[in-house]
PDB file of N, H, CA, C and O in Angstrom:
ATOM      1  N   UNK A   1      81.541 103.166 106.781  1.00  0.00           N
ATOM      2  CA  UNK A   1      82.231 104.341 107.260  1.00  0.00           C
ATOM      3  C   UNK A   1      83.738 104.056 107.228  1.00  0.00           C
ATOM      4  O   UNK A   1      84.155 102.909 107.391  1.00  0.00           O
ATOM      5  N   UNK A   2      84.294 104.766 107.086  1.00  0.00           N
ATOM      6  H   UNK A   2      83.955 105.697 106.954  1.00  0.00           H
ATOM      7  CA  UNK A   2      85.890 105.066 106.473  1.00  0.00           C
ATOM      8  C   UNK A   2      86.677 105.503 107.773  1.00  0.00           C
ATOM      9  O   UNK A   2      86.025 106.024 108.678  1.00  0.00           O
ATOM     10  N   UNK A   3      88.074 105.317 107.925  1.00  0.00           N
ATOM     11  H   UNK A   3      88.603 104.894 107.190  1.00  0.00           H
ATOM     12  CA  UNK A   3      88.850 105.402 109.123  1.00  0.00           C
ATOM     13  C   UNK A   3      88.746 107.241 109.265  1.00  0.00           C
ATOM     14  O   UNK A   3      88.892 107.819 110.342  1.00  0.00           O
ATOM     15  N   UNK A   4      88.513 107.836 108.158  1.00  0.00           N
ATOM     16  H   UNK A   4      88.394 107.366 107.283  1.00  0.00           H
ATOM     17  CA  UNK A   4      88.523 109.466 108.088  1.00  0.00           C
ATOM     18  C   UNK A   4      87.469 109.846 108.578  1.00  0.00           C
ATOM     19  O   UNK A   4      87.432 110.614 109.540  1.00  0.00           O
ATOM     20  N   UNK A   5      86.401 109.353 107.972  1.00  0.00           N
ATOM     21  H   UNK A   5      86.431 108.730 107.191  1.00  0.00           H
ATOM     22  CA  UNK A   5      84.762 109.641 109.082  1.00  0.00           C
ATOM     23  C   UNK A   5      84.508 109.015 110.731  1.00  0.00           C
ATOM     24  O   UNK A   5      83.765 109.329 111.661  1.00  0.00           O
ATOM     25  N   UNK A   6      85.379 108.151 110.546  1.00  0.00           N
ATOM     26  H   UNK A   6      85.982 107.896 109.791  1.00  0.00           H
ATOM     27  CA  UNK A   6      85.473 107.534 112.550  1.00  0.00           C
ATOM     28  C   UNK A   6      86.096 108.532 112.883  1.00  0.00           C
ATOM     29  O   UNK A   6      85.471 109.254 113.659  1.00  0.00           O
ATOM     30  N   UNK A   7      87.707 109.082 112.435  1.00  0.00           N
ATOM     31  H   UNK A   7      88.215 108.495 111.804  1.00  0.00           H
ATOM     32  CA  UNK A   7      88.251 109.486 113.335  1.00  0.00           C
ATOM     33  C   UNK A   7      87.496 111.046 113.386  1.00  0.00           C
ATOM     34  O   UNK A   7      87.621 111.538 114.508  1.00  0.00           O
ATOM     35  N   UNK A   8      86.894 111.752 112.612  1.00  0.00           N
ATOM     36  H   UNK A   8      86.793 111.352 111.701  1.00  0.00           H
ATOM     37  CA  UNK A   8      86.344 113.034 112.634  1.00  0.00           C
ATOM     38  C   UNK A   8      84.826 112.913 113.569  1.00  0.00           C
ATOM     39  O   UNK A   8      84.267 113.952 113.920  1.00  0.00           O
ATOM     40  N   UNK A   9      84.262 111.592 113.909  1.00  0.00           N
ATOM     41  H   UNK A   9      84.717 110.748 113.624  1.00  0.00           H
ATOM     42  CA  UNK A   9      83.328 111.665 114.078  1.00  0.00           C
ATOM     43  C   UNK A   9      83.800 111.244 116.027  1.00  0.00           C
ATOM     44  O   UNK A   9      83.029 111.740 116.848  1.00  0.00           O
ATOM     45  N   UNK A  10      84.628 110.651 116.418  1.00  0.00           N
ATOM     46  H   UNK A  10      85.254 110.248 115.751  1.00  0.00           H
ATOM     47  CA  UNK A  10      85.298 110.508 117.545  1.00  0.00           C
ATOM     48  C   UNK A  10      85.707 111.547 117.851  1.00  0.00           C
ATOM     49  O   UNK A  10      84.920 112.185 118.549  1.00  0.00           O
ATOM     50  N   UNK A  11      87.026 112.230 117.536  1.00  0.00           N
ATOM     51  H   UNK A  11      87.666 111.711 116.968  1.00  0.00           H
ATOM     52  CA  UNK A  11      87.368 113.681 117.785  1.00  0.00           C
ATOM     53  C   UNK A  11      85.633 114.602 118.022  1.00  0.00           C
ATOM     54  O   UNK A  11      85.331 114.861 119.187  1.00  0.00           O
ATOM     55  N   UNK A  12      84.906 114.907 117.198  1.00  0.00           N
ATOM     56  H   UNK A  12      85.152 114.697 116.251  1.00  0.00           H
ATOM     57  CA  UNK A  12      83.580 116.003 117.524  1.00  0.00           C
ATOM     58  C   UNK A  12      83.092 115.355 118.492  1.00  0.00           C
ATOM     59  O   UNK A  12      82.703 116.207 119.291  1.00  0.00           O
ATOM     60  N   UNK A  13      82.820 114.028 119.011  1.00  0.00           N
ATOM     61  H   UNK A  13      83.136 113.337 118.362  1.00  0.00           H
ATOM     62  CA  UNK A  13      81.903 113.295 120.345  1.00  0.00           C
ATOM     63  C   UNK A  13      82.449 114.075 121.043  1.00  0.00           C
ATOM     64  O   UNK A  13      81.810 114.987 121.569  1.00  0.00           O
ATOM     65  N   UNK A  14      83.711 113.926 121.220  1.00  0.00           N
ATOM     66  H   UNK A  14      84.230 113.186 120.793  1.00  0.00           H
ATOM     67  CA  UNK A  14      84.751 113.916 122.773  1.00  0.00           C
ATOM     68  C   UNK A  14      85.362 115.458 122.925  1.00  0.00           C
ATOM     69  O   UNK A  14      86.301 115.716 123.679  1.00  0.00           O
ATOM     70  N   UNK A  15      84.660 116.482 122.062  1.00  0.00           N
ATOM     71  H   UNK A  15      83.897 116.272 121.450  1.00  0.00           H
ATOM     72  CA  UNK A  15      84.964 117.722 121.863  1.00  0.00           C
ATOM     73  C   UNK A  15      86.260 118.411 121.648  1.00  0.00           C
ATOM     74  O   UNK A  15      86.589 119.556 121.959  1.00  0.00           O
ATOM     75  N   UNK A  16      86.936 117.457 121.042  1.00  0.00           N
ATOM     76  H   UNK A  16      86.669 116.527 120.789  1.00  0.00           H
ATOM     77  CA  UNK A  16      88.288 118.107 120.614  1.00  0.00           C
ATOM     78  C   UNK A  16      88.464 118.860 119.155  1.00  0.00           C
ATOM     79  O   UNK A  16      87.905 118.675 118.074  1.00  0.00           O
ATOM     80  N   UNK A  17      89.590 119.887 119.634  1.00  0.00           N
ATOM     81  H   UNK A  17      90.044 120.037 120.512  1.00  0.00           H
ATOM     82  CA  UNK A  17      89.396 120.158 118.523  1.00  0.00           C
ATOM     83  C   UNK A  17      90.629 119.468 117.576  1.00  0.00           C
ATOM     84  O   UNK A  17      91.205 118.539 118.142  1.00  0.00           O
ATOM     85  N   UNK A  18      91.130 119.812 116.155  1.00  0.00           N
ATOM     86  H   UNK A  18      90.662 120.567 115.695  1.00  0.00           H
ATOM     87  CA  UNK A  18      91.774 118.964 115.380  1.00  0.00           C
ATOM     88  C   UNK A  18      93.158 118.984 116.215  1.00  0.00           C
ATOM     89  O   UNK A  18      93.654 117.858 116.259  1.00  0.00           O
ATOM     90  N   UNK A  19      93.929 120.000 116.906  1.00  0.00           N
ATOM     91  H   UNK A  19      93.526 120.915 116.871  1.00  0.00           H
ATOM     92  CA  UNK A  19      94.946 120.401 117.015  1.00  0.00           C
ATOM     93  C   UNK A  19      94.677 119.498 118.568  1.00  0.00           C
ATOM     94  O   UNK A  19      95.023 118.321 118.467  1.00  0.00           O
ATOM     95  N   UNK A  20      94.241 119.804 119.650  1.00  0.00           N
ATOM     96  H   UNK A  20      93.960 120.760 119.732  1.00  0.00           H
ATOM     97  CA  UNK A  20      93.990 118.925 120.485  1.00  0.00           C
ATOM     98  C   UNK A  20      93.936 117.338 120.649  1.00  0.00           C
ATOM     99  O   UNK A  20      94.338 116.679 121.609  1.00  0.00           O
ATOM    100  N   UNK A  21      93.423 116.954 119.641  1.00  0.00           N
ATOM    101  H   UNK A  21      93.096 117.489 118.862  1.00  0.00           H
ATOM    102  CA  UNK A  21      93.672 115.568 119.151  1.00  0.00           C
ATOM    103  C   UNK A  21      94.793 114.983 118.938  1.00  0.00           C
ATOM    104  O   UNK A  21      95.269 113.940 119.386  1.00  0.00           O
ATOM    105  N   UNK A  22      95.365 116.144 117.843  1.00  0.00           N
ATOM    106  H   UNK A  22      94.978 116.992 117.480  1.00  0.00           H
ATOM    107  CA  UNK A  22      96.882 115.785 116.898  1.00  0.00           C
ATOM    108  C   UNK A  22      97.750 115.808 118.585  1.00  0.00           C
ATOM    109  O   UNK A  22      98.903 115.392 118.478  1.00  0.00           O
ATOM    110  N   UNK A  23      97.572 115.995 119.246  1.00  0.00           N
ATOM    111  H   UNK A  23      96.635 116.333 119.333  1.00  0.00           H
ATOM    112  CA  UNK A  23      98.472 116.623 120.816  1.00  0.00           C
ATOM    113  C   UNK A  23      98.374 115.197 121.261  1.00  0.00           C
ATOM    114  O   UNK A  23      99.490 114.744 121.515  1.00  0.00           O
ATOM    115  N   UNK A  24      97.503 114.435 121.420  1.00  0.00           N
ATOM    116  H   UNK A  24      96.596 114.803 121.214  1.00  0.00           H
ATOM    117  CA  UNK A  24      96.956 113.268 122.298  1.00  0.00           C
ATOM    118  C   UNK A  24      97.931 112.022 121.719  1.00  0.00           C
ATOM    119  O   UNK A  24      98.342 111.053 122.358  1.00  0.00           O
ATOM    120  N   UNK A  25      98.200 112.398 120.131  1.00  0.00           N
ATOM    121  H   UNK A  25      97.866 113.185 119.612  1.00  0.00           H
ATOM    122  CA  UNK A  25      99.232 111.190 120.082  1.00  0.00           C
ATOM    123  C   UNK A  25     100.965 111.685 119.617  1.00  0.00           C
ATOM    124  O   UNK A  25     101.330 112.618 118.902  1.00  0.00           O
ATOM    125  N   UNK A  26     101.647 110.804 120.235  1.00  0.00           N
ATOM    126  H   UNK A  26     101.351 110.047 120.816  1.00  0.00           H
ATOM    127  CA  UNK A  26     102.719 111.616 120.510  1.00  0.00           C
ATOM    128  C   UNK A  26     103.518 111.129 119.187  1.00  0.00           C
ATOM    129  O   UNK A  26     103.658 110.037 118.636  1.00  0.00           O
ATOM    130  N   UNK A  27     104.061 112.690 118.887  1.00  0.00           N
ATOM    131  H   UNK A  27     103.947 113.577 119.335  1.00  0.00           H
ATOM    132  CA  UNK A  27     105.109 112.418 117.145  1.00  0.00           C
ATOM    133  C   UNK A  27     104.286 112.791 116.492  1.00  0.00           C
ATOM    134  O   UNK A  27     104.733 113.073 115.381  1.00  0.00           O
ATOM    135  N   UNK A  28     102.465 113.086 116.647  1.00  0.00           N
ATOM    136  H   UNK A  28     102.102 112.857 117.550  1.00  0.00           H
ATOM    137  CA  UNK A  28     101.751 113.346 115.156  1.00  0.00           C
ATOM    138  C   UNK A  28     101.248 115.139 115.065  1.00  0.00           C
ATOM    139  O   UNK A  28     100.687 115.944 115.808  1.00  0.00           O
ATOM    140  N   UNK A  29     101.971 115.129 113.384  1.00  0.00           N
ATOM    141  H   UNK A  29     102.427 114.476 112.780  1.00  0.00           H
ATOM    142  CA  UNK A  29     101.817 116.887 113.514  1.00  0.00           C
ATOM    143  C   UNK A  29      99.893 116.833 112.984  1.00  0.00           C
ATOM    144  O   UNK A  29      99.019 115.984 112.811  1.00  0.00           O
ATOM    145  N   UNK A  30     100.059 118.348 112.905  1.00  0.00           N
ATOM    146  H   UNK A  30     100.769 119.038 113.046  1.00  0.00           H
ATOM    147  CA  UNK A  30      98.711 118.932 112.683  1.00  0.00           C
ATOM    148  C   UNK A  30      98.359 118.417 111.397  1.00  0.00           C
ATOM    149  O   UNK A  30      97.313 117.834 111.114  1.00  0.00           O
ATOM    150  N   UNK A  31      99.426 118.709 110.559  1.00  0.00           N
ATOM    151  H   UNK A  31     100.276 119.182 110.789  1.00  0.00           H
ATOM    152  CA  UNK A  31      99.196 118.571 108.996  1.00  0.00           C
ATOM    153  C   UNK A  31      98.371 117.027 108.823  1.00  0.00           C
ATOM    154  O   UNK A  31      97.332 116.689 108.257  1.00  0.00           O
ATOM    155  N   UNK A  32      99.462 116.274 109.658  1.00  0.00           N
ATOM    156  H   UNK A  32     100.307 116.548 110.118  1.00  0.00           H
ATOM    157  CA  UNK A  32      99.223 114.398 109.199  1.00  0.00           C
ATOM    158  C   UNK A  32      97.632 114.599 109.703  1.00  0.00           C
ATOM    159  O   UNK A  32      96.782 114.701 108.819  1.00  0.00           O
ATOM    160  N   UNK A  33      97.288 114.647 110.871  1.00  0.00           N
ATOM    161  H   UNK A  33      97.979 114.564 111.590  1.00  0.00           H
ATOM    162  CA  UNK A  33      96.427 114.974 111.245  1.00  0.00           C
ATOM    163  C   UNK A  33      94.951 115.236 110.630  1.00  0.00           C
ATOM    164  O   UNK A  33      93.869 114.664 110.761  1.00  0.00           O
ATOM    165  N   UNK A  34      95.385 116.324 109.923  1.00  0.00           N
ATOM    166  H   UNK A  34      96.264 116.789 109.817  1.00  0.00           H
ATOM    167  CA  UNK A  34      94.392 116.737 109.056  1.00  0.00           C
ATOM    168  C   UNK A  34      94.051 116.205 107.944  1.00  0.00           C
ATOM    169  O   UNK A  34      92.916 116.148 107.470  1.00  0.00           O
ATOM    170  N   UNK A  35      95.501 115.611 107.297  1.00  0.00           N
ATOM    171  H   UNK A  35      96.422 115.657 107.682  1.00  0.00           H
ATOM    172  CA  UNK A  35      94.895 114.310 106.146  1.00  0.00           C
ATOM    173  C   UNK A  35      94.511 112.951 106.497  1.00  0.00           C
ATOM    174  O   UNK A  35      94.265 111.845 106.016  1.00  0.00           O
ATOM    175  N   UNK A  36      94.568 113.442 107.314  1.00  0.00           N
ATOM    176  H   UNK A  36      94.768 114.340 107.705  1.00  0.00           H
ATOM    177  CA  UNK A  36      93.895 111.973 108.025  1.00  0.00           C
ATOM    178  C   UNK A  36      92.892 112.181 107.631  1.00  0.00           C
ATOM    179  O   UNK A  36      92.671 111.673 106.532  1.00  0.00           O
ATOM    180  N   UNK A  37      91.971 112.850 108.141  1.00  0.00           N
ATOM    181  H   UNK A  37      92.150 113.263 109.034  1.00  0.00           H
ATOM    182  CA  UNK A  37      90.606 113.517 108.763  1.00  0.00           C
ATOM    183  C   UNK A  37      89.643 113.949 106.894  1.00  0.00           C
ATOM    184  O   UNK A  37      88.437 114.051 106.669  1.00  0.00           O
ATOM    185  N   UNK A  38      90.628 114.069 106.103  1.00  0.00           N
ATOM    186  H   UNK A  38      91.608 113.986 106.285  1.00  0.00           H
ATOM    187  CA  UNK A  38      90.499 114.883 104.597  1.00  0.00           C
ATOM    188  C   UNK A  38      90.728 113.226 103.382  1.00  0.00           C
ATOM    189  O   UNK A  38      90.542 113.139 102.169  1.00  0.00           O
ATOM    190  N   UNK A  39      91.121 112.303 104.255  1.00  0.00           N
ATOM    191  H   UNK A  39      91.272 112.374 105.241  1.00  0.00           H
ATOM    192  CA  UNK A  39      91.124 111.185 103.354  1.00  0.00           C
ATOM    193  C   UNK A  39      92.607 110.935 102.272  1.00  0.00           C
ATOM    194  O   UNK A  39      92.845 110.138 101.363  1.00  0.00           O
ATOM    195  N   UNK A  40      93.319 111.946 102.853  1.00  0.00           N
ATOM    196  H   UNK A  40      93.126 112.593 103.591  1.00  0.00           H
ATOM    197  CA  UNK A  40      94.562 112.189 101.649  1.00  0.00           C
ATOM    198  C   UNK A  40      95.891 111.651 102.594  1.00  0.00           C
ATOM    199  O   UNK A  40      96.979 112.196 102.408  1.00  0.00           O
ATOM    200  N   UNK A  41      95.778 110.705 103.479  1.00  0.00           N
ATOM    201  H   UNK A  41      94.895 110.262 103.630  1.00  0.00           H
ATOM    202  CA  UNK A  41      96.607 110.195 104.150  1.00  0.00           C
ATOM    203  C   UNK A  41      95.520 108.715 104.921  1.00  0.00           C
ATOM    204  O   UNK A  41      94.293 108.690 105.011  1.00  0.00           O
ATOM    205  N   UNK A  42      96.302 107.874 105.270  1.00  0.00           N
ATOM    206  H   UNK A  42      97.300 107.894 105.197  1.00  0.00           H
ATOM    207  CA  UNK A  42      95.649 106.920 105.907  1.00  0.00           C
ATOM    208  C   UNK A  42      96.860 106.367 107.130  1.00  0.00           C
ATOM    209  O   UNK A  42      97.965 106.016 106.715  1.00  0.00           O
ATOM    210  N   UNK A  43      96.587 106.328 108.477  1.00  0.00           N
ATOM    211  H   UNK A  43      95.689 106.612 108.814  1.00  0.00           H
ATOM    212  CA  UNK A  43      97.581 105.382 108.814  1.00  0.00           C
ATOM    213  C   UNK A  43      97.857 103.935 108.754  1.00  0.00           C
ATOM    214  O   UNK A  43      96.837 103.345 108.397  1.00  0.00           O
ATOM    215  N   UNK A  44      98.747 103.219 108.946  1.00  0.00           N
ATOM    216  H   UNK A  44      99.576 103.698 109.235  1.00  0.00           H
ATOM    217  CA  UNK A  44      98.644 101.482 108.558  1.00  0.00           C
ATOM    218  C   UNK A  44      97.743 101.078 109.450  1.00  0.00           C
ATOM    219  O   UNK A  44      97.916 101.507 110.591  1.00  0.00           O
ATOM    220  N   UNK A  45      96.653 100.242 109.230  1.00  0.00           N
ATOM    221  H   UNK A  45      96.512  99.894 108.303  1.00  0.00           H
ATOM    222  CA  UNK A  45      95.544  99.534 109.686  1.00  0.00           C
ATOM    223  C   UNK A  45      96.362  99.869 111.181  1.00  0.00           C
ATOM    224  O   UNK A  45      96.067 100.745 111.993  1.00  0.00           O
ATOM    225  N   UNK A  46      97.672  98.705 111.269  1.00  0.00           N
ATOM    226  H   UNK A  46      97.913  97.993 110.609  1.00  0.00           H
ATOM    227  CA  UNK A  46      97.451  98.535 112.939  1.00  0.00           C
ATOM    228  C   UNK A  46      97.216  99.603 113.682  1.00  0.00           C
ATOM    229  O   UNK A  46      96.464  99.565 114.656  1.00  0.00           O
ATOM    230  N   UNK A  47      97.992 100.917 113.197  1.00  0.00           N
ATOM    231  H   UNK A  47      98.603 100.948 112.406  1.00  0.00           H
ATOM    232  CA  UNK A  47      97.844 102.259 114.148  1.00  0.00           C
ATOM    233  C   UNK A  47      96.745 102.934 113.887  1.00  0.00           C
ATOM    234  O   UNK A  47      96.841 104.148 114.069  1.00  0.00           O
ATOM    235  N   UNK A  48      95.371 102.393 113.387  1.00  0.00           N
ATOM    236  H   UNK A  48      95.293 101.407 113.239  1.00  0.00           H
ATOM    237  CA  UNK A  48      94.254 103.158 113.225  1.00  0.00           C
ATOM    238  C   UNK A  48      93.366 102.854 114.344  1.00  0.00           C
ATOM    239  O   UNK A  48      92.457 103.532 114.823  1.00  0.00           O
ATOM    240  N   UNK A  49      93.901 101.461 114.732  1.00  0.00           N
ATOM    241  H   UNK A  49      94.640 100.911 114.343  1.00  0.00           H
ATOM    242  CA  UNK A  49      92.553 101.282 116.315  1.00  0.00           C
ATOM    243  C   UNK A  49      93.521 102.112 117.399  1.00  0.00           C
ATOM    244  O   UNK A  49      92.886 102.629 118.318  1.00  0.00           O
ATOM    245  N   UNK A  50      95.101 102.329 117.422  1.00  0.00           N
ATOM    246  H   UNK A  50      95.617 101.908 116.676  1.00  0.00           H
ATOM    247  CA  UNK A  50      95.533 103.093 118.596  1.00  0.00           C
ATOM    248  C   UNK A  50      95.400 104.685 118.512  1.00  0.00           C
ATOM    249  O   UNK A  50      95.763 105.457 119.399  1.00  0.00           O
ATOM    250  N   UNK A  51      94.663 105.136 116.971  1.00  0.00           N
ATOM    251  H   UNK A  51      94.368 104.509 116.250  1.00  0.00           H
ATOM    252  CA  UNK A  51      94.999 105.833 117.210  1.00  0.00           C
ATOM    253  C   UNK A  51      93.003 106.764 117.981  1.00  0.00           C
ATOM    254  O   UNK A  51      92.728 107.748 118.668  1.00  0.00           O
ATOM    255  N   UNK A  52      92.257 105.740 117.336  1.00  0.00           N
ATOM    256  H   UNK A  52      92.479 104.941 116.777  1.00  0.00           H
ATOM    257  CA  UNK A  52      91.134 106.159 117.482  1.00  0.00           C
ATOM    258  C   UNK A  52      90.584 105.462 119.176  1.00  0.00           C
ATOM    259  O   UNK A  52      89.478 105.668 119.676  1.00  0.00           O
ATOM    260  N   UNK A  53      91.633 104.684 119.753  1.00  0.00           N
ATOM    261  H   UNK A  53      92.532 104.517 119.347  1.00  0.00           H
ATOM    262  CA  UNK A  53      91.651 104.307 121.415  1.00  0.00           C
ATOM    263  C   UNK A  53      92.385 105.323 121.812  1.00  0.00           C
ATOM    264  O   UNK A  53      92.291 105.260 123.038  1.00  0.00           O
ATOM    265  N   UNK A  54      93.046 106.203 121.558  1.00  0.00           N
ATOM    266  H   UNK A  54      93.122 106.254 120.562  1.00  0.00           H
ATOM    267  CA  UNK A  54      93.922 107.022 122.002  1.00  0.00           C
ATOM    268  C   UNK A  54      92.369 108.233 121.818  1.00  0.00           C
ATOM    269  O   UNK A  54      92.589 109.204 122.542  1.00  0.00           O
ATOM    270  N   UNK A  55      91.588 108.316 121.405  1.00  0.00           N
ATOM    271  H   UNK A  55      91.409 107.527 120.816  1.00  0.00           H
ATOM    272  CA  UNK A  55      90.740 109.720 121.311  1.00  0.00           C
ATOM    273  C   UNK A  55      89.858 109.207 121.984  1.00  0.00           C
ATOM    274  O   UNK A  55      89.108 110.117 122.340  1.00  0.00           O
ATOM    275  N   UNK A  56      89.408 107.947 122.488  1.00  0.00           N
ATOM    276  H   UNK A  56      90.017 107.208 122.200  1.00  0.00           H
ATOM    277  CA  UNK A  56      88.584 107.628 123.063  1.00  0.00           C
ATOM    278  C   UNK A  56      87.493 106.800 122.596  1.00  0.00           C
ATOM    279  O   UNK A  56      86.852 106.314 123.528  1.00  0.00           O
ATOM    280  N   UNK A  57      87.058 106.470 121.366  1.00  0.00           N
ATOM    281  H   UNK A  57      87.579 106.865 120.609  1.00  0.00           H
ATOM    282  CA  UNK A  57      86.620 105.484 120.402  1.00  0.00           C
ATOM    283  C   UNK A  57      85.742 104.508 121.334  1.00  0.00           C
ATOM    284  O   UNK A  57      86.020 104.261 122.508  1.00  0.00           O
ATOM    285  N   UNK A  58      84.643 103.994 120.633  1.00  0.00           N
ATOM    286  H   UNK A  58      84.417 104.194 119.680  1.00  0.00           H
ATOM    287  CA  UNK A  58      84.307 102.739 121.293  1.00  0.00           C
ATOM    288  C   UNK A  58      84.757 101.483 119.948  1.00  0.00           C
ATOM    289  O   UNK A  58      85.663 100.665 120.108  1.00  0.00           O
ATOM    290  N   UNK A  59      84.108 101.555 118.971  1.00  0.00           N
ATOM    291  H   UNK A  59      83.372 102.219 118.841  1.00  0.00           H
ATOM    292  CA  UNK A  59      84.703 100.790 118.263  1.00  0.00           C
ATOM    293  C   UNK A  59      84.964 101.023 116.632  1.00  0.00           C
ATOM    294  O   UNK A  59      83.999 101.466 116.010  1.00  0.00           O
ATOM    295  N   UNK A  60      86.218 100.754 115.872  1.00  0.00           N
ATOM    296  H   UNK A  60      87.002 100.394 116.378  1.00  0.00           H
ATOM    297  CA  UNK A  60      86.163 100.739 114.880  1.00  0.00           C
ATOM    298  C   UNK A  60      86.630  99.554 114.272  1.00  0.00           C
ATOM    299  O   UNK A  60      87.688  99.066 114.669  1.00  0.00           O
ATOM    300  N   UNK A  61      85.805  98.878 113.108  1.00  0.00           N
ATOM    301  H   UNK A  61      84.946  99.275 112.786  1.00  0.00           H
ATOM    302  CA  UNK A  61      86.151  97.691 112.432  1.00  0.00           C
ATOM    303  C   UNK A  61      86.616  98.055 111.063  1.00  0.00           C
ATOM    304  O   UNK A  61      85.753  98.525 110.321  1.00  0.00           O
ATOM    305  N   UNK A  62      87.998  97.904 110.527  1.00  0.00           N
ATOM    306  H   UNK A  62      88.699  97.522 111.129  1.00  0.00           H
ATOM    307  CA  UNK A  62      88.593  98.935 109.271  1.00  0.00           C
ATOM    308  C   UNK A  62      87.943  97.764 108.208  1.00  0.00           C
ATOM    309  O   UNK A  62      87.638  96.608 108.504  1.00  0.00           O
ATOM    310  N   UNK A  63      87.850  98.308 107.123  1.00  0.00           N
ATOM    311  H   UNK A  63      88.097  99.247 106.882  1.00  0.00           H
ATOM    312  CA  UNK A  63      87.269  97.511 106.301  1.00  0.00           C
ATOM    313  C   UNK A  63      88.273  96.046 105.482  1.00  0.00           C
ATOM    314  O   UNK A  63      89.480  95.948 105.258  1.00  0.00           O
ATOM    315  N   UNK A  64      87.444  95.357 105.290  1.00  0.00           N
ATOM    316  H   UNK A  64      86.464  95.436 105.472  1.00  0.00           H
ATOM    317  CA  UNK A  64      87.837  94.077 105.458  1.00  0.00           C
ATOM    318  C   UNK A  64      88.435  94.296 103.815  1.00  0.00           C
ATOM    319  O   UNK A  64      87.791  95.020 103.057  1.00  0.00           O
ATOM    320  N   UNK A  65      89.698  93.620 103.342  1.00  0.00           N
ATOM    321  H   UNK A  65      90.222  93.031 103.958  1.00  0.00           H
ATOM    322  CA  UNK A  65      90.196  93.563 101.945  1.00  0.00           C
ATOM    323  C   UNK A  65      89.344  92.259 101.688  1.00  0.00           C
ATOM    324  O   UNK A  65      89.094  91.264 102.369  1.00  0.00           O
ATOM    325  N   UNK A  66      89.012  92.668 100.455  1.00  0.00           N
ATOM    326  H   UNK A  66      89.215  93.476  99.901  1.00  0.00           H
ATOM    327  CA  UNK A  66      88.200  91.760  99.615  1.00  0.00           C
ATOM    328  C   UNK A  66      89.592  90.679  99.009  1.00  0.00           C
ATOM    329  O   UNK A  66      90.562  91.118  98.390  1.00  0.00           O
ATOM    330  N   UNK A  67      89.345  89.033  99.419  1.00  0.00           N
ATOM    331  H   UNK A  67      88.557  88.676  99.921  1.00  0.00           H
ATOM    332  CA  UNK A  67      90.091  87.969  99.089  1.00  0.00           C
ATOM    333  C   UNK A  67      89.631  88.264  96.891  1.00  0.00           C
ATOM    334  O   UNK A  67      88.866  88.843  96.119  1.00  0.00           O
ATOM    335  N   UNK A  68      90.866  87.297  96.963  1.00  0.00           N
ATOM    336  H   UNK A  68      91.488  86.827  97.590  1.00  0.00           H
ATOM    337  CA  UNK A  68      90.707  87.310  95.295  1.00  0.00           C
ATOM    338  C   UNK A  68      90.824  85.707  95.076  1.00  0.00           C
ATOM    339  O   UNK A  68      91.718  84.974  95.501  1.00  0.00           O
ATOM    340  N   UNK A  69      89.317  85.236  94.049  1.00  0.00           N
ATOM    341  H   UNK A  69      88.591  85.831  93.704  1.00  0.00           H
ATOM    342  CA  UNK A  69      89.213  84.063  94.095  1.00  0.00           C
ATOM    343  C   UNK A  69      90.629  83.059  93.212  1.00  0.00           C
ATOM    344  O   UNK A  69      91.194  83.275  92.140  1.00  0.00           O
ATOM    345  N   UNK A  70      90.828  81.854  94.328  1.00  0.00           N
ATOM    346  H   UNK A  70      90.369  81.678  95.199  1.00  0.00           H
ATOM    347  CA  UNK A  70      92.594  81.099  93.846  1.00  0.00           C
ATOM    348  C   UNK A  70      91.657  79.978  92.837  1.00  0.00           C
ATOM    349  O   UNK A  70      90.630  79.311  92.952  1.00  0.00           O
ATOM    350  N   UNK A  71      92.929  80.295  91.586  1.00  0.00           N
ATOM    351  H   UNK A  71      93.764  80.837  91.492  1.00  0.00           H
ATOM    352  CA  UNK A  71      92.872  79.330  90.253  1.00  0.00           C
ATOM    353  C   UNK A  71      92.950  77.983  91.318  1.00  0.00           C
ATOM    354  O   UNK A  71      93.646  77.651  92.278  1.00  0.00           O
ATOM    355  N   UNK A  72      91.838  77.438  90.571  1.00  0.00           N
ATOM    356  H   UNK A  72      91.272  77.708  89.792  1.00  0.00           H
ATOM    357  CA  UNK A  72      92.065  75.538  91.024  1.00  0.00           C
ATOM    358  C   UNK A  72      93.294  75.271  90.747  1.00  0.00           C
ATOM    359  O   UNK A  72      94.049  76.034  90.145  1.00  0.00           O
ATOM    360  N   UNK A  73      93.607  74.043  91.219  1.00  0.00           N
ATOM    361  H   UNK A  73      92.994  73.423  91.709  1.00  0.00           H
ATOM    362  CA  UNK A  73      95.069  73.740  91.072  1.00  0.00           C
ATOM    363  C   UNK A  73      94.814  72.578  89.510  1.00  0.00           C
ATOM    364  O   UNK A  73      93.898  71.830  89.169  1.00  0.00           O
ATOM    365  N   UNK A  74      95.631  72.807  89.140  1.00  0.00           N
ATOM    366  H   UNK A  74      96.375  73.414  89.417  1.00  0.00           H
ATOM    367  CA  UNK A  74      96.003  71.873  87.327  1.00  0.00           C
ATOM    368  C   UNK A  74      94.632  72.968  86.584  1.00  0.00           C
ATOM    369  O   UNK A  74      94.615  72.618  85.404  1.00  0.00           O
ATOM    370  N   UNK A  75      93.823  73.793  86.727  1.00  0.00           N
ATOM    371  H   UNK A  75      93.837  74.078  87.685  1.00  0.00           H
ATOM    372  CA  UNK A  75      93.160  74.305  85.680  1.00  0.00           C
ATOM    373  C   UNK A  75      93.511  75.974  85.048  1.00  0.00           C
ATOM    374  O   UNK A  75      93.128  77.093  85.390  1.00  0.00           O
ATOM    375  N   UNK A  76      94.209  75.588  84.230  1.00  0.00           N
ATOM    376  H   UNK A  76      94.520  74.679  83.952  1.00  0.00           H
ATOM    377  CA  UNK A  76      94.683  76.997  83.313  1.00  0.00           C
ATOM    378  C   UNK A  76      94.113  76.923  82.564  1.00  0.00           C
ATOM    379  O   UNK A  76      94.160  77.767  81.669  1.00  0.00           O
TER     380      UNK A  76
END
C-alpha cells in the first residue's frame, strides 16, 4: 500500500472529509491535498508519518528503496 492509499484510507476511518483533513495540517491547500490522495504529488518521506499522525493513523511503513548491489572493490 502506497502513502496515497494510507492517507485516503485514514482520512475515510476517521470520517473526514478531503477539505477537513487538508484544515488539520497547517499551510496545506486543498489542491496539494488532493494530489496527494490522486498519487500526482507525494510529500518527502519525513512529512508523510506527520502527516498521516496528524489524521490520526496507527501505522504507516513508506516503502523501503531498494539498495543497488556495490561493484567489489579492484573488479571492473
Amino acid at each position: 500500500m502506497n502513502f496515497a492509499d494510507h492517507l485516503k484510507a485514514v482520512r475515510r476511518r476517521n470520517g473526514y472529509t478531503q477539505a477537513m483533513a487538508a484544515e488539520l495540517i497547517p499551510g496545506l491547500s486543498l489542491r496539494t491535498f488532493q494530489a496527494w490522495e490522486r498519487s500526482q504529488q507525494t510529500p518527502p518521506v519525513w512529512a508523510q508519518n506527520l502527516v498521516l499522525d496528524t489524521l490520526g493513523r496507527k501505522t504507516y511503513q513508506p516503502p523501503k528503496k531498494r539498495k543497488l548491489p556495490r561493484a567489489s572493490p579492484g573488479g571492473r
